[in-house]
N, C-alpha and C positions, 0 to 999 in steps of 0.2 A: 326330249325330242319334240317339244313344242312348237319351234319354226320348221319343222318340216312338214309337207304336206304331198300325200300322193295327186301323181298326175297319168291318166290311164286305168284301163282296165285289165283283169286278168293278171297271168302269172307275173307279165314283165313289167314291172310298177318305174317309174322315174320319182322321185325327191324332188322339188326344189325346197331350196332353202332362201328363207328372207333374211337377211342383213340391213338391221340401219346403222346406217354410217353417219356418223356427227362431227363435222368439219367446225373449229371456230377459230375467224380470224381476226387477229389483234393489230388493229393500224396504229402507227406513232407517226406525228408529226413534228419535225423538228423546225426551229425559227430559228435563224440565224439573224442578227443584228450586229451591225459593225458600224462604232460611232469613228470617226477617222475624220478626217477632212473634210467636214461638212460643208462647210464652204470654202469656196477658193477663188483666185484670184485668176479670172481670164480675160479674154477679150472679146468684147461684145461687138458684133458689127453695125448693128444701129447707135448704139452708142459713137461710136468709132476710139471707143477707148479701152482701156484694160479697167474690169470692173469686179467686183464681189461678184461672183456666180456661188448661187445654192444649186440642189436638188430641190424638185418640189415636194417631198419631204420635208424635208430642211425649213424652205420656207414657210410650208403650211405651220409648224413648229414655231417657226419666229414671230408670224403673223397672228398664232393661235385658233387657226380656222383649219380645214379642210384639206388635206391634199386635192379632194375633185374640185374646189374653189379654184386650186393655184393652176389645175387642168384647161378651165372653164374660163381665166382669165389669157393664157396661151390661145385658146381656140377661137378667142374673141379680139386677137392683137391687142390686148391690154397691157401689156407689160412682154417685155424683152427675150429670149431667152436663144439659148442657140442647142441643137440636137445629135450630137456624135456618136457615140458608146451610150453616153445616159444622157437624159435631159438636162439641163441645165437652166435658171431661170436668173437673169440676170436683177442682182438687189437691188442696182439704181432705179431703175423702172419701175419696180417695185415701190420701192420709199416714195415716188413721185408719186403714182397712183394711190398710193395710202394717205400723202397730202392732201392730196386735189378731194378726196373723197373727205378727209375730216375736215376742209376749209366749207 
């Protein structure tokens, strides 16, 4: 009777009792990656033609830099891209701006 302890005086004593209680929770994180049609074949409106669209994903990948790169190039009107369900970052644009930059 260790964890108990009186509380009060005289004949009518109260108990309480301590309890520790040790909760431990175990997180899992799962990734999902799905390689499928990395790029595809849409149509670009600056362009005005039907062009290779990646993800920028995809491009950051082919380019070998950064997805916040291919972000950063979006946000700066460097290159093409159009925005539906997912991003889309049009390749021609791309391949131009990666000329222009090694000429």
């Amino acid at each position: 009777m260790d964890n108990l302890k009186p509380i009060g005086q005289g004949q009518a004593r109260k108990f309480l009792v301590k309890q520790r209680i040790e909760i431990t929770l175990e997180m899992r994180e799962t990734v999902v990656m799905r390689y499928g049609d990395l790029i595809l074949s849409a149509f670009c409106p600056h362009c005005q033609l039907d062009v290779a669209m990646a993800t920028p994903l995809s491009a950051a990948s082919l380019l070998r830099t950064g997805e916040r790169d291919i972000f950063r190039m979006i946000e700066s009107n460097s290159i093409h891209y159009v925005e539906n369900e997912l991003v889309l970052v049009c390749m021609r644009s791309l391949d131009a701006l990666r000329n222009a930059v090694s000429q």
